[in-house]
Structures are given as structure tokens and as C-alpha cells.
C-alpha positions as CSV (number, residue, x, y, z in Angstrom):
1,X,97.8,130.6,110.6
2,X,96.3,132.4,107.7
3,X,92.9,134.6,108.3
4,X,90.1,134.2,106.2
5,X,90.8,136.8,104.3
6,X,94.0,136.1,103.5
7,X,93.1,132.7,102.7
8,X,91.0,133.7,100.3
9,X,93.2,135.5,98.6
10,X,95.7,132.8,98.6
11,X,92.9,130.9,96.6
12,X,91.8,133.2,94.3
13,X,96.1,133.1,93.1
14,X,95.1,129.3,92.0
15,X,93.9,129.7,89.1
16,X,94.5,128.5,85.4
17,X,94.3,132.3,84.4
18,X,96.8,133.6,86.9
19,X,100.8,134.3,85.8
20,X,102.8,131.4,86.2
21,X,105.6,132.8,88.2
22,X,102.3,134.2,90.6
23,X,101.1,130.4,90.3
24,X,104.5,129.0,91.4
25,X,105.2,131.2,93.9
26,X,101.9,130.2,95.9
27,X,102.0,126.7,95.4
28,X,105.8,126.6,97.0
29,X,104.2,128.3,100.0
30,X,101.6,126.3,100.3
31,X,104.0,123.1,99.8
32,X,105.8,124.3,102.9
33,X,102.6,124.6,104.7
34,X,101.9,121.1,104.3
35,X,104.9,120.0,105.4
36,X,103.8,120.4,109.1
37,X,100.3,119.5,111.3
38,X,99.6,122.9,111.5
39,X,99.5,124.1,107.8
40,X,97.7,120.9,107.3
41,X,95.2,121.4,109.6
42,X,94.8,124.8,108.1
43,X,93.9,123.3,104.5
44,X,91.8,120.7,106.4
45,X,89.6,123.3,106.4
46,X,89.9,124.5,103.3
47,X,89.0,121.9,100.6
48,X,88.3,124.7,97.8
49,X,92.1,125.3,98.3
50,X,93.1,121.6,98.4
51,X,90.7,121.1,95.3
52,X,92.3,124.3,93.1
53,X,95.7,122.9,94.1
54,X,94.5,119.5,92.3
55,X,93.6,121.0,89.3
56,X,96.7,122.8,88.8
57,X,98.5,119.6,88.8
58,X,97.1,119.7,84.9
59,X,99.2,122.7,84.8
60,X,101.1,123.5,81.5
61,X,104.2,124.5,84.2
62,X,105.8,121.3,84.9
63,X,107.3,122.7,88.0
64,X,103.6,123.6,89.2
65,X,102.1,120.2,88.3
66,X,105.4,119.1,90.7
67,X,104.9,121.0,93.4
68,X,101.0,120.8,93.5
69,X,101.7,116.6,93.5
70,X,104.0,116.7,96.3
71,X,101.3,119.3,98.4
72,X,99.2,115.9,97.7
73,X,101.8,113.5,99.1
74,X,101.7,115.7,101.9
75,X,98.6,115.8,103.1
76,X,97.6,112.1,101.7
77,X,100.2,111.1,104.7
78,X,97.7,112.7,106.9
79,X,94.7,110.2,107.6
80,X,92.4,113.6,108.7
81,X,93.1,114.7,105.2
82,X,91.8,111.0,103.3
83,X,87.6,111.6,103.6
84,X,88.6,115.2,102.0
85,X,90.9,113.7,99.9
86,X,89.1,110.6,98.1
87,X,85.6,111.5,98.8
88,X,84.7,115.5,98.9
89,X,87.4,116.4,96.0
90,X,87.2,112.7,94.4
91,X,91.1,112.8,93.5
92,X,91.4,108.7,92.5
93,X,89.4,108.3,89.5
94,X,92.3,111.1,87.7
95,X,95.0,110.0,89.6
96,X,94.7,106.3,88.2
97,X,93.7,108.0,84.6
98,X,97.5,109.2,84.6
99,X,98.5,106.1,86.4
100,X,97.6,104.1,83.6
101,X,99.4,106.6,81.1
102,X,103.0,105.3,80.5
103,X,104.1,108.7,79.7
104,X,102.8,110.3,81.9
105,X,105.9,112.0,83.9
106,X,104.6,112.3,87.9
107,X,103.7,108.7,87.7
108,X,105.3,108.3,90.9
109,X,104.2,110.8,92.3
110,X,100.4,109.6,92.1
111,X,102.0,105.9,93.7
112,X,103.2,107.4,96.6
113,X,99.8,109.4,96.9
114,X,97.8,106.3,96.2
115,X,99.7,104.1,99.1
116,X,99.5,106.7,101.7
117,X,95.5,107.1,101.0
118,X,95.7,102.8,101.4
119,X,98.0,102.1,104.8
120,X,94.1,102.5,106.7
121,X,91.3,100.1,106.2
122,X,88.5,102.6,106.4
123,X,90.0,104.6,102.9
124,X,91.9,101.7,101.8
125,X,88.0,100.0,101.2
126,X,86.6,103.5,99.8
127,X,89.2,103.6,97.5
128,X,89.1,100.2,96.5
129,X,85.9,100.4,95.2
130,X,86.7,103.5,92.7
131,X,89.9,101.3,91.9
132,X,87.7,98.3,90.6
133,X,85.6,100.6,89.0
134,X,88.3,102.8,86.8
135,X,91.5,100.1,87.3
136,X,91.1,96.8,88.6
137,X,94.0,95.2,90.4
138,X,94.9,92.7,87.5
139,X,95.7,96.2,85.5
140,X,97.7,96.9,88.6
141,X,99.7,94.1,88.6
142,X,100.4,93.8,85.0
143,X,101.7,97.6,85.4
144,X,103.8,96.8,88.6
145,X,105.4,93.1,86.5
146,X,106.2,95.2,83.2
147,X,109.9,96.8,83.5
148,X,110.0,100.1,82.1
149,X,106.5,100.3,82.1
150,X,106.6,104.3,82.3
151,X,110.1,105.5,81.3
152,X,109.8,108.5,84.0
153,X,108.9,106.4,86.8
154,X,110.2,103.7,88.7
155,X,106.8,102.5,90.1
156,X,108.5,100.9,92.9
157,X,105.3,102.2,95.5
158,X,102.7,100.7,93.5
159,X,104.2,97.1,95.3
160,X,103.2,99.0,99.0
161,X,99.9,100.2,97.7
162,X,99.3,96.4,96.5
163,X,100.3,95.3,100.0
164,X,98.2,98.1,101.8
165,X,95.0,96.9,99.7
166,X,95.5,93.3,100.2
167,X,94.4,94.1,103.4
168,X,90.6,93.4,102.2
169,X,89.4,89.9,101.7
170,X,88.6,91.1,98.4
171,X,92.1,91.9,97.1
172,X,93.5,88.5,98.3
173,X,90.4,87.1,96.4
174,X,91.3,87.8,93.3
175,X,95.3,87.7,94.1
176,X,94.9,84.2,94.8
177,X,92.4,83.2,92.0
178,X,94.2,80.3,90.8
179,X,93.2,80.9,87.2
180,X,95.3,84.2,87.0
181,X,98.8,83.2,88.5
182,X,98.6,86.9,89.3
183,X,100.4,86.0,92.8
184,X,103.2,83.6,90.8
185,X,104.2,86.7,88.8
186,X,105.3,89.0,92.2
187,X,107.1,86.0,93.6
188,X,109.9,86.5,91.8
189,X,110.2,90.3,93.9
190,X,110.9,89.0,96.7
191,X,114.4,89.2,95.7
192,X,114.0,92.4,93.5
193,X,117.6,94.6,93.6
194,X,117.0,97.4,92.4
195,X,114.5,98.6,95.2
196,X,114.1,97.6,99.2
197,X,110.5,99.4,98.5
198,X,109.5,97.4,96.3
199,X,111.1,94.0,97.6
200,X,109.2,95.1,100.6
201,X,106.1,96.0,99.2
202,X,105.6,92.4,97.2
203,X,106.8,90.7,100.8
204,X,103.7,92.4,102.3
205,X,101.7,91.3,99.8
206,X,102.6,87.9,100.7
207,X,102.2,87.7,104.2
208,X,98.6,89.5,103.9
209,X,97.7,86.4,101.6
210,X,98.9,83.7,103.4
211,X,96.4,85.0,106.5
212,X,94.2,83.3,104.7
213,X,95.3,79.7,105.5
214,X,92.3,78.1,103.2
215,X,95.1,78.7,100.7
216,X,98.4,77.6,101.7
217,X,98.3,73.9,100.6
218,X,97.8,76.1,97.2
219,X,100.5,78.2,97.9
220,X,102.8,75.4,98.8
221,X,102.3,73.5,95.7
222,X,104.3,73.2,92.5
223,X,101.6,75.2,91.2
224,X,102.8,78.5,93.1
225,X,106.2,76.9,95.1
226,X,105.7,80.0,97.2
227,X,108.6,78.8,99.5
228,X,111.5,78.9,97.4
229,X,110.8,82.2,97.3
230,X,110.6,82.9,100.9
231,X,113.9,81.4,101.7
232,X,116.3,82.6,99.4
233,X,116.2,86.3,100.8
234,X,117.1,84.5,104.1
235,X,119.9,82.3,103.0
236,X,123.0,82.7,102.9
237,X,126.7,81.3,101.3
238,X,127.4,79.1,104.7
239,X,128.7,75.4,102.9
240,X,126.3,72.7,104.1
241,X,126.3,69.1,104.5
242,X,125.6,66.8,101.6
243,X,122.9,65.9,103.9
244,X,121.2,69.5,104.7
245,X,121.7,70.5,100.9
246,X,119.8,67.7,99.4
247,X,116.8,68.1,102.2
248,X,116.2,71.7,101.1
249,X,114.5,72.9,97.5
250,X,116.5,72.9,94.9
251,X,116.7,76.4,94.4
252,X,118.2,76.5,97.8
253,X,120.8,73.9,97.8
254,X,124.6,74.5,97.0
255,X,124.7,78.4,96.9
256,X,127.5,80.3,95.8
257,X,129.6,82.1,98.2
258,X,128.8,84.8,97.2
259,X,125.1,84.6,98.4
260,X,123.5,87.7,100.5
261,X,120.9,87.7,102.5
262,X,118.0,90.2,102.6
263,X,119.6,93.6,104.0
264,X,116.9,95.4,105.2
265,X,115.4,94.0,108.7
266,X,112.0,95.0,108.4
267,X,112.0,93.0,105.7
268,X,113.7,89.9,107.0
269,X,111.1,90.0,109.5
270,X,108.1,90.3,107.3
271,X,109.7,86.9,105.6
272,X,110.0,84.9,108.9
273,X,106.3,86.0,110.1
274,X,104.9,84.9,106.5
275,X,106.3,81.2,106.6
276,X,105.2,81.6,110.5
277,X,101.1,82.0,109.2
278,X,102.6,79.3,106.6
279,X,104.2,77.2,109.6
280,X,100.0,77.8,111.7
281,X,98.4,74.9,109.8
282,X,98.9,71.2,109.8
283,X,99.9,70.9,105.9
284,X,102.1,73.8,106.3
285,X,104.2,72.4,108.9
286,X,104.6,69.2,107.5
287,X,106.0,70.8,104.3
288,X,107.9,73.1,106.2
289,X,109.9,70.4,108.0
290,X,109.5,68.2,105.0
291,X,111.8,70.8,103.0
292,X,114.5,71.5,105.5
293,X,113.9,75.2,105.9
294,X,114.9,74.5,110.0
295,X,118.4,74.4,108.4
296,X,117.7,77.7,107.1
297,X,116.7,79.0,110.0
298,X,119.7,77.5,111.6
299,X,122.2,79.5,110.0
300,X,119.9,82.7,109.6
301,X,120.1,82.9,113.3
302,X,123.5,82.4,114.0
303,X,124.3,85.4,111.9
304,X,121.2,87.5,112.3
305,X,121.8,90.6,114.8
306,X,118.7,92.6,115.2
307,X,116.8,91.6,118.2
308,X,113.5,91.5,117.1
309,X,114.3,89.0,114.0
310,X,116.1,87.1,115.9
311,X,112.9,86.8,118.1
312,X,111.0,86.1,115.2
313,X,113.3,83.9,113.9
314,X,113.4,81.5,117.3
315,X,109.5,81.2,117.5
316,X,109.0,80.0,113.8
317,X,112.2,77.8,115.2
318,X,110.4,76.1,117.9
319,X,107.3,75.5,115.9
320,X,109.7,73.5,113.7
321,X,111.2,71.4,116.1
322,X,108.6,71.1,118.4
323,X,106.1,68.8,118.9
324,X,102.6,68.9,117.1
325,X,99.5,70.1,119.2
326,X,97.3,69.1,120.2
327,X,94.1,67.1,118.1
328,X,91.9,70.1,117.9
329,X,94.4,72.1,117.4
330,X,96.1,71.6,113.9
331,X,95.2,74.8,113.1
332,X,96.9,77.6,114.8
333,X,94.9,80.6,112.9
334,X,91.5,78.9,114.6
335,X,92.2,78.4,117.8
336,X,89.8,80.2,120.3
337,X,92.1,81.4,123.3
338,X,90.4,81.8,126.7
339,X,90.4,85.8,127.6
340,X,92.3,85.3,130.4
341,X,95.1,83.5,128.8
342,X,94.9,85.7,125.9
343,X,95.6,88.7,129.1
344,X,98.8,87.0,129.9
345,X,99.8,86.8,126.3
346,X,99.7,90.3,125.7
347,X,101.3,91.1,129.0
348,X,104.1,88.4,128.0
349,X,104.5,90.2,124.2
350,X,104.3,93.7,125.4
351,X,106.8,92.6,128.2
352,X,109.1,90.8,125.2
353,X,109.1,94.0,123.0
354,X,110.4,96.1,126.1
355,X,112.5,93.9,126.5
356,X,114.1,93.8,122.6
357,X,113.4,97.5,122.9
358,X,116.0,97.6,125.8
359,X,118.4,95.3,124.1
360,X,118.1,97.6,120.8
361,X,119.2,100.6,122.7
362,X,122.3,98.7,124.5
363,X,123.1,97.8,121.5
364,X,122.8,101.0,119.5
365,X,124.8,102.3,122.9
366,X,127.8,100.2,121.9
367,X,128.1,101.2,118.4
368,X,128.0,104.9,119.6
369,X,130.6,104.1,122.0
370,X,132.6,102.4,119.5
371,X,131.7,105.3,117.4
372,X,133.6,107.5,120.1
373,X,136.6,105.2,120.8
374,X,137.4,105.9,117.1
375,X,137.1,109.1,117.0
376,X,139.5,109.8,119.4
């Protein structure tokens, strides 16, 4: 790695006053750098370089202002980097100035940099608090729910940085403040096109609210009808019974056969483990069964292939079909669980997953095989 010296020179190339092509040609090395653990570490430990590479992203040389951005991406995916980051440079309070701008052209550039500074709680609750202060989430949301907000940027990673800071009590607070419907205007995401990321992102969003089971009778309720919008991803064209289709919401009875179903897993998953927290409390149950979504699930599973959603998919199954616990018990989210038999849980999930983990490789085995048999 670079000697003091030389790093020192490398800095004093970062300047407003130096040539441009002089200025572009450091910046791209120092982009590479950051690109790997070592060349981070290396800027780690020197914040004055980190903090004359911000500044430059003000550069008149839009190429500059690029490259010094995606340095930032870089080394924002690097949770050593955050403290330096949001605390000894201060980069959030400009990057959500230009957030807010709906010209301003590296607009996503400063989402993707804003979500990786949020995936871990200790930054994500740093950086919260300069977001209420300069921000606020409602401005947040508005931006995210306005199409062609910015006509350079997609915005699609302000949905993941919504979902990483709905992590803290706080942000599902005011998410769920049922005098801003701010949470009824992302519902209709779940089913969003255009972007998996963003589709993704809202999902998140979603199942970090409903952890907080004081508000799923809320959530349930014509007022938000949060399960319509659950299901549908999940659903598909399969022709039902008179019977099944009238049990179900209306939005999912009789759908056309041309119907898809979410495509990404990760995603499918997220769905199945937020109307499981939805599925944890008495109420939640009851409208669960009440609206038929077993039927759903039914059909989900017989086409759903991955392993680990189809997992999902059978526990949220059996708490549908089985019986109720318990008195004492209603609520699944409160139950205190003895340390011994919370052991054997762990050992029983950890032993599942290696299990799925096994089956996921077989499986992955076959299509290579098949992969081969073609080829020949």
C-alpha cells in the first residue's frame, strides 16, 4: 500500500485548483483502491483523503463528481468506514441537501450511499437523527411515492434505505401514525414492476412494522387492508372454486390467467414471514383464516420451488390450520420461552437451514447436470 509520502502526495492532487485531467486521473485510482479491503483499509486511515474526495463530488467535471460518488458507495459498503463516514467528515447533512434537489443528476448515487450507511443499527440511529434534523422521513416518502420525482434518477434504493431505518422504533412510529397514511401510500409497491429493489425495499418496510403487533388490528383494517397487498405478489392464475374465490378479498378473487407471482425469492420470503408476525397474534389469525389466504398458501406451495420459501410457506401453513394455543398464549411475539427450550430451537433451526442448505445444492446440482446433458 501507499507510503506516507506518497499518500500525501496523492492528497495534495485533490484539490479544486488542480487540472482536471490531473483530478480525474487520481480519483480513478483511488476508485480502484476502494474496490477491495485493502485500499479501503488504507483510506481508513486517511480521512483528509476521504474528506478531499467528498468535496470534489461538487466538482464542475461531471465525470469527477461520478467517480468521487462511487469511491463513496465503496467505502459506505464498508461498516469500518461509517464512524468516519457520517460522523468525522459529516457527509449526510449534503448528501440529503442534493437528495432533496430534483435535478440534481447523482441522485442515486447518494441512495445507494445513504442505504449502505443504514443496513447497521449503530449508524442507522446516528444517522437518523441528522435525517430528522435536515429531512424527515415524511419528506422521504413523499420523494420515494412521486414518479419522476428526479428525471436522472430512478430512486429505487431510497425504498431499502426506508426499510433499513425502520429498523428503529422511531421510524415505525411515525410510519404507522395513523393520521399520515404514510404506510397506505407504499402498499401499493409491493407489486411495483419496474424494480425488484424497490418492490423489495417497500416489502421490508412492511415486515419491520408489523413487529410491532400493537398495530396489526390497525393494519388489518379497512383503514390500511394491508393484506390485499400481501397476497397478491403470492397468487397466482390457478382457477378456483366458487367457494375459495368468494372466501378470499376481493382483490384476490377470480384472477386472470395471466396472473404472476412475485419472481424474486428473497422477496416471496420476506411476504410469507410478514403475514407470519401478522399470523403471531390472536386478531391476526382470526382474520387471516377469516379471509381464506390458507387457499393462497395452498397453491403458492404447490408451485413454489425454492427450499427455504417453501419452508416458510409450510410454517405460516400450520399456524393456519392448526389449532389455537394455549390461554396465555394468544400472543406469539410475547411468549417467554424457557432457555433450555429456546437451546433446542436453535439447534432445530440451525439443523433445518443445513438441511435446506443441502437440498439447495442438490438441487442446483441437477440443473448443472441438466446443464451438461444439453450441452452435449
Amino acid at each position: 500500500m501507499l507510503s506516507d509520502s506518497e499518500a500525501a502526495e496523492l492528497l495534495s492532487f485533490l484539490t479544486p485548483a488542480t487540472r482536471p485531467d490531473v483530478k480525474g486521473h487520481t480519483a480513478g485510482y483511488i476508485l480502484g483502491l476502494s474496490g477491495n479491503r485493502d485500499g479501503c483499509r488504507f483510506l481508513r486511515a486517511r480521512p483528509d483523503i476521504i474528506a478531499a474526495l467528498f468535496a470534489l463530488t461538487s466538482d464542475p467535471s461531471a465525470a469527477i463528481a461520478e467517480d468521487c460518488y462511487r469511491i463513496l458507495i465503496n467505502l459506505s459498503a464498508d461498516e469500518t468506514l461509517h464512524q468516519v463516514l457520517v460522523t468525522d467528515i459529516g457527509v449526510v447533512p449534503s448528501l440529503l441537501k442534493n437528495l432533496k434537489d430534483p435535478q440534481f443528476p447523482f441522485a442515486d448515487k447518494i441512495c445507494t450511499i445513504l442505504s449502505n450507511l443504514t443496513r447497521h443499527q449503530k449508524t442507522c440511529k446516528t444517522l437518523f437523527k441528522v435525517f430528522q434534523e435536515e429531512m424527515g422521513l415524511a419528506q422521504l416518502v413523499d420523494i420515494l411515492c412521486t414518479e419522476g420525482y428526479n428525471p436522472h434518477a430512478d430512486m429505487h434504493y431510497l425504498a431499502p434505505l426506508l426499510s433499513n431505518l425502520t429498523q428503529l422504533p422511531d421510524a415505525r412510529r411515525f410510519l404507522m401514525d395513523k393520521d399520515r397514511c404514510a404506510v397506505q401510500r407504499l402498499l401499493p409497491f409491493t407489486q411495483f414492476e419496474a424494480s425488484a429493489l424497490r418492490r423489495g425495499g417497500v416489502v421490508g418496510v412492511l415486515r419491520n412494522c408489523c413487529f410491532d403487533h400493537a398495530n396489526h388490528e390497525w393494519l388489518l383494517s379497512d383503514q390500511v387492508d394491508i393484506l390485499p397487498f400481501l397476497l397478491l405478489p403470492l397468487a397466482g392464475p390457478e382457477e378456483l372454486s366458487e367457494e375459495d374465490n368468494e372466501g378470499l378479498p376481493v382483490d384476490l378473487q377470480y384472477l386472470p390467467e395471466d396472473k404472476k407471482r412475485e419472481e424474486d425469492p428473497d422477496i416471496r420470503q420476506m411476504l410469507l414471514e410478514t403475514l407470519m408476525l401478522l399470523a403471531a397474534t390472536k386478531d391476526g389469525r382470526r382474520t387471516l383464516k377469516d379471509k381464506n389466504v390458507y387457499v393462497v398458501m395452498r397453491e403458492f406451495h404447490r408451485w413454489e420451488k425454492d427450499p427455504k420459501v417453501t419452508s416458510a410457506c409450510e410454517k405460516l401453513v400450520e399456524v393456519l390450520i392448526g389449532d389455537e394455543p394455549e390461554r396465555g398464549m394468544d400472543n406469539l411475539l410475547e411468549v417467554n420461552i424457557p432457555e433450555d427450550v429456546e437451546e433446542k430451537l436453535k439447534e432445530a433451526h440451525a439443523e433445518e437451514q443445513r438441511e435446506l442448505q443441502a437440498e439447495e445444492e442438490r438441487r442446483n446440482q441437477d440443473d448443472d447436470d441438466q446443464t451438461d446433458i444439453r450441452q452435449e
